[in-house]
N, C-alpha and C positions, 0 to 999 in steps of 0.2 A: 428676844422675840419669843412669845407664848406660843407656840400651834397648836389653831383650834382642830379638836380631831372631830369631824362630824360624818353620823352615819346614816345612812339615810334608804328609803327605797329609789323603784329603778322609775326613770323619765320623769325625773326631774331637773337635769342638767348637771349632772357632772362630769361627764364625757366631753362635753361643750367646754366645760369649765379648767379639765385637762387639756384638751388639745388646745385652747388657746389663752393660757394664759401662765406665765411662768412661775407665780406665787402659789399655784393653786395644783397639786399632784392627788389623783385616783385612784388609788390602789384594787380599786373592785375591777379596773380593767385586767388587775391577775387571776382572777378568781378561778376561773374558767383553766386556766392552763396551769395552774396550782393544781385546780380538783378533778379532773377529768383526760383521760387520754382520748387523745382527737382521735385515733388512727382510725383509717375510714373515713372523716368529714371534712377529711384536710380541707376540700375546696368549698366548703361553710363558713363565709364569715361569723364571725362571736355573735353578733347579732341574730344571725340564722341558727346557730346551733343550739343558742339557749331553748331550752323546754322541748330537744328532741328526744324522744324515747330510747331508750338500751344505750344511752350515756353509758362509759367506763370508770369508777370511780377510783383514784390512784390510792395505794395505801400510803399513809403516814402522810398523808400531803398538809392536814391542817398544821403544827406544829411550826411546820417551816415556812406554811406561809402566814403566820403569825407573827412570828421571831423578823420574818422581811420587811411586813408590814413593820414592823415599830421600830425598825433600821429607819426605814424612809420617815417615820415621826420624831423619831431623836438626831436626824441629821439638822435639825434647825435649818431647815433650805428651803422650806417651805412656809406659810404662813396659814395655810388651811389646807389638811389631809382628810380626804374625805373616805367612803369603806359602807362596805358591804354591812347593813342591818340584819346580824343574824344574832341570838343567842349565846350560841359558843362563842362569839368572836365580843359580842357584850361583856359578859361575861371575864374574858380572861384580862382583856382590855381594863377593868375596874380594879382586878385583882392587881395587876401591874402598876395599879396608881395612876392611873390619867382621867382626867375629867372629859367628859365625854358628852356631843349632841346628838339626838336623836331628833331628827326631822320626818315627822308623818303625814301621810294625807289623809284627809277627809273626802273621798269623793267628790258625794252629795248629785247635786246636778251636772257636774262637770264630766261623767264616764266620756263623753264623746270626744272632747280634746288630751285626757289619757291615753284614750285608744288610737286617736290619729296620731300620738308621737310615736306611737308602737309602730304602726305604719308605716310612718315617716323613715323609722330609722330599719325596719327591716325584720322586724319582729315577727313569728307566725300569730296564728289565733291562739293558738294552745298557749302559748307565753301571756299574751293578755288575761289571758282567763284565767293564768295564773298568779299574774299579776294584780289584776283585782282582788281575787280572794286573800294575796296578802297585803294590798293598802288596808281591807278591812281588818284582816288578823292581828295586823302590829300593831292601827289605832284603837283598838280593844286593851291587849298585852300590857303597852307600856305608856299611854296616854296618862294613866297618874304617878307614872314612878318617879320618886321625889331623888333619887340618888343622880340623876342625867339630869340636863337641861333640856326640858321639850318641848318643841315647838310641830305644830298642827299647822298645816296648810289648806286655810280654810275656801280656797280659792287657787286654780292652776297655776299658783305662783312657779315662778324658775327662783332657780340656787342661786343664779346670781341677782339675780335680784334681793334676794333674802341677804347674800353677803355686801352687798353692797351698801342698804340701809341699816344695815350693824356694823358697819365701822371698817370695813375691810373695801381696800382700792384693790381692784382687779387690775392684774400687772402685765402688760407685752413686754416689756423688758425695764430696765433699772429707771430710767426715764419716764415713759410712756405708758399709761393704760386708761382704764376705764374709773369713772366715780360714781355716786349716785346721781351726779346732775348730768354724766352721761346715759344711764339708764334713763332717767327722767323725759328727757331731748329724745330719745328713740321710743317712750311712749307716747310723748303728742304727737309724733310722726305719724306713727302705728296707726294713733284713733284719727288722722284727717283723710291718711291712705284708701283710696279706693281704685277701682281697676280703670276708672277715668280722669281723678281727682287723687292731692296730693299738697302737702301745706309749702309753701314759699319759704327756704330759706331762714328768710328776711324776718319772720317772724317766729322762730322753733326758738331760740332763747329767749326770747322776752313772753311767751305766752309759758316755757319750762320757767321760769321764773315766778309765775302766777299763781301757775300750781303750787310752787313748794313754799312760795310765802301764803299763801289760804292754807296750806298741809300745817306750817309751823303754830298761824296763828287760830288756829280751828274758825277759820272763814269758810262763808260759802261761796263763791264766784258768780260774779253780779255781770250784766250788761258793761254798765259805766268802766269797770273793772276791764272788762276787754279790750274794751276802745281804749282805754288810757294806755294797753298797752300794745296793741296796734299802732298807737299813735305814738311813743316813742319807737317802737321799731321803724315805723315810715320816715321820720324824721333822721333817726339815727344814719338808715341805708341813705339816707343822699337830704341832708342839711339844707338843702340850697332850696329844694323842689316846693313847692306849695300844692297842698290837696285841699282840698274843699271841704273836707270833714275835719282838718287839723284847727277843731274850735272844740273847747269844752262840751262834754257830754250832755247838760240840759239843755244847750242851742240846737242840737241836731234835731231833726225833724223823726216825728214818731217811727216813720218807714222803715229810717237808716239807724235808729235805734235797735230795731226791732232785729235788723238783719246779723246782730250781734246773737239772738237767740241762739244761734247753731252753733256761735263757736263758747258761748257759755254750759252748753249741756255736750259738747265733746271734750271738754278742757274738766268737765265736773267727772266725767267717767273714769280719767285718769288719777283726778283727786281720789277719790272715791275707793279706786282701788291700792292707793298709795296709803290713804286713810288705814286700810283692814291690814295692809302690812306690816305697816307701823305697830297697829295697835297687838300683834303678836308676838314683835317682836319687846317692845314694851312691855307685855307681860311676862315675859323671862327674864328684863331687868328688875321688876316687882317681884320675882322669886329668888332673886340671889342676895 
């Protein structure tokens, strides 16, 4: 087994991608207690302490925590080590021989769901603001460097989503974990979800199904396409039952056609963004 080592900026999920998954170890969760003496913020979770002023910086701490990190990359225990997007640590990492991703962002229109993961997880202002200025700084740096593999995040993609459609099963243990057709399943969920509404079960595999054959075969998601597969879901959940729509799609009456609209342009949303992910990660297999 290879390990990918990939380094990346903050809130994009790798923390996520630590605490719950056993193939997948974060090394930037040392960073902090590598490079800084807390005393005084003991009761600052990491989260709170990043980007607070008169920090203590330890001496000699990079070294050792470099030499640690590449302990946890050469234990082969892992399948993707992920790390902290800095220069020095680029840098030494290349010298040492390992091949290396860098994953950056592109803002663009998106700042408001950057800033609310900042939020979310406990972040001050000052950290965002710091944080912006380096999704911009590192997509500037190293956006053409041809020695890493790099990939741009042209849309709030998560990490796991990105490892999941490059080839990597996210693992809860030796058995059990996550694919892309589970990530798949939990985005048509996501686009039916609403604070009154919410999709049936009966229906998350066969319309996850839709999307990723229109993903494979660059279709676009039709009406007729819906029903067809409404209608083996309906059948599937209970064989016995008769519906009144279970007739080919040109017998239905224009209404009940129509009423497909909605779930054609929610089911296309998810395409759509499964589309741009693909197509980035595709182009780093175009560059090797």
């Amino acid at each position: 087994m290879k390990t990918r080592i990939i380094l990346t900026v903050g809130c994009v999920g790798k923390t996520y991608l630590d605490k719950n998954f056993t193939n997948i170890y974060d090394f930037d969760k040392h960073t902090l207690e590598y490079k800084y003496d807390k005393t005084g913020f003991e009761h600052l979770s990491n989260e709170e302490f990043k980007s607070i002023p008169g920090r203590k910086i330890k001496e000699n701490w990079f070294n050792l925590y470099m030499e640690d990190w590449c302990k946890i990359i050469d234990s082969n225990k892992y399948e993707v080590v992920t790390g902290w997007l800095q220069d020095d640590c680029i840098e030494y990492l290349l010298k040492k021989g390992y091949e290396l991703e860098l994953i950056l962002v592109d803002v663009k229109d998106y700042e408001n769901i950057y800033k609310e993961r900042c939020v979310r997880r406990g972040n001050n202002k000052n950290y965002w603001n710091n944080l912006k200025s380096y999704y911009d700084s590192t997509l500037n740096k190293y956006k053409d460097r041809k020695d890493m593999k790099i990939t741009i995040f042209t849309k709030p993609f998560h990490l796991s989503e990105y490892l999941l459609f490059s080839g990597t099963i996210l693992k809860t243990c030796n058995k059990f974990g996550h694919s892309y057709i589970t990530k798949t399943k939990e985005l048509v969920e996501k686009e039916f979800k609403t604070q009154n509404e919410y999709l049936s079960p009966v229906f998350t595999s066969f319309y996850s199904q839709l999307v990723l054959t229109s993903l494979a075969s660059n279709q676009e998601i039709t009406k007729e396409m819906v029903h067809e597969a409404w209608s083996i879901a309906i059948d599937n959940d209970n064989p016995d039952k008769i519906h009144s729509s279970l007739i080919p799609f040109e017998y239905l009456s224009n209404y009940i056609q129509d009423l497909d609209q909605y779930y054609v342009e929610k089911l296309t949303n998810v395409l759509e963004y499964l589309k741009e992910l693909k197509s980035i990660i595709k182009r780093n297999q175009e560059k090797e």
